[in-house]
Structures are given as structure tokens and as C-alpha cells.
N, C-alpha and C positions, 0 to 999 in steps of 0.2 A: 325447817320442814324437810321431814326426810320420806323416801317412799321405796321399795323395796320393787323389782322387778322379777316378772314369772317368765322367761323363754318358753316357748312352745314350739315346740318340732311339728314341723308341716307334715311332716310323717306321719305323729300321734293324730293330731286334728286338725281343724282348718275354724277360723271365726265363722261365726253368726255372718248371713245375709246384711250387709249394711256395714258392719263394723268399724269403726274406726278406730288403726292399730298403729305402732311401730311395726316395721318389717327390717328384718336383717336380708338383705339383699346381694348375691355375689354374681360376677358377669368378668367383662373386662372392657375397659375402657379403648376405645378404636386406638390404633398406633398413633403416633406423633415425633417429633425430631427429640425428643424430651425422654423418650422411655429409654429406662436401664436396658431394656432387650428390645431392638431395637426391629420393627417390621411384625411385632406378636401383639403390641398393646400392653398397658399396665392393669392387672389382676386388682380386682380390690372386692372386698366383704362393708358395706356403710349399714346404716342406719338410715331408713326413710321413711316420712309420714306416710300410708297409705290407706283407702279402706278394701275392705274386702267382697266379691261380689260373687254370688252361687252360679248366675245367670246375667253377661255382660255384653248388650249387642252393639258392635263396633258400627256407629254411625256410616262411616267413610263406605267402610266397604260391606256391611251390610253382616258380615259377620257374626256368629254370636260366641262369648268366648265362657265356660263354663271353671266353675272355682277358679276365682284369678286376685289377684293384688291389682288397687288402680291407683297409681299416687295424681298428686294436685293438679298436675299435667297431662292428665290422662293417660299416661305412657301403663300399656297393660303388663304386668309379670306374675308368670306361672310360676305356681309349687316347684322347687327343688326338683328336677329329673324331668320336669315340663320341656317342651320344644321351643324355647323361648331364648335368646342372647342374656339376657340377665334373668337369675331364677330369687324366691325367696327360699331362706330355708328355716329362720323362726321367726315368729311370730309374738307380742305381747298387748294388752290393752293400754291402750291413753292410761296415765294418768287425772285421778282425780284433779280439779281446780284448785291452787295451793288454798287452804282452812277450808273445802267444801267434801263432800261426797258425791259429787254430782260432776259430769263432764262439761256441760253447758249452762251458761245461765243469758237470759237474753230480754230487755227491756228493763225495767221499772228495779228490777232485783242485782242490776250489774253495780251498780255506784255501792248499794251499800255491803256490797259483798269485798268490792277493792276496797273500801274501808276499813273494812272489819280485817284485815290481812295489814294493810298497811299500819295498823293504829298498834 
């Protein structure tokens, strides 16, 4: 099973209210005795499960944060150029379920669907 992936520039557009994406995500990781440069932090670009939300009210402090990325953590990151320590800059959809069209499947339909992939 193979599946082919669409990058989307946060620039071009932004997911649907809801969305559940990949996010390519770049920031820098707090300093440590470990970084090649030593007192800056280590720079990285990952890959992180997030969804996307138009309208996002931050519990804690009451907050509300508008077009944002919220991964499983809740940890919130702005669009590329956003005022945020870690920003996203593209975007792509979940993958289908391996042998489905569909992202989710849940009760009575899960068993024969792992079947139907494993057989």
C-alpha cells in the first residue's frame, strides 16, 4: 500500500475548521549541554500529528487563538510568520485507513475492516 502526499504552504491556505493533519513544523529546541552550538538551541523542521482550528479558546488563560495548529498535547502553533516559538509552514491530510477511503472507522466495522487488510 502505497499513498502519495500533497504539501500545502500555509501561505496558499489553511485546513477546514476541525481538520486532522500532518504539520511540518519548525522552531528550535531550548539549549542543552548536547547542542553543536552551544547557548542557541538545536534548529529542527519535524513532522507532527495536529488538527487545525479557525477559532481556539485557550482554557488556562482564557485566551482565544484564531487560525492555529493544536497537536495531541494541546501545545498551540501559528502559521509560519505567526508570533509563536515554533511555527508550521506546510500542511497535508491524514491518510486514508490502509485498504479504506475513509479516516475513521469505529465499533461493529473495526474487526472486519483489520481483516480485510490483514488476509
Amino acid at each position: 500500500m502505497k499513498t502519495t502526499v500533497e504539501w500545502i504552504s500555509v501561505d496558499e491556505r489553511l485546513p477546514h475548521d476541525g481538520a486532522a493533519v500532518c504539520a511540518a513544523v519548525t522552531g528550535r529546541y531550548p539549549p542543552d549541554e548536547y547542542d553543536p552550538e552551544p547557548g542557541e538551541g538545536l534548529e529542527f523542521w519535524l513532522v507532527l500529528p495536529m488538527y487545525f482550528r479557525t477559532v481556539h479558546p485557550v482554557e488556562e488563560t482564557g485566551e482565544i487563538v484564531e487560525n492555529c495548529f493544536v497537536d495531541p498535547d494541546y501545545v498551540v502553533r501559528l502559521p509560519f510568520g505567526g508570533e509563536s516559538d515554533e511555527t508550521v509552514t506546510h500542511w497535508t491530510a491524514l491518510p486514508c485507513l490502509p485498504g479504506t477511503d475513509v479516516h475513521q472507522i469505529l465499533g461493529e466495522g473495526v474487526r472486519p475492516a483489520l481483516h480485510a487488510v490483514r488476509s
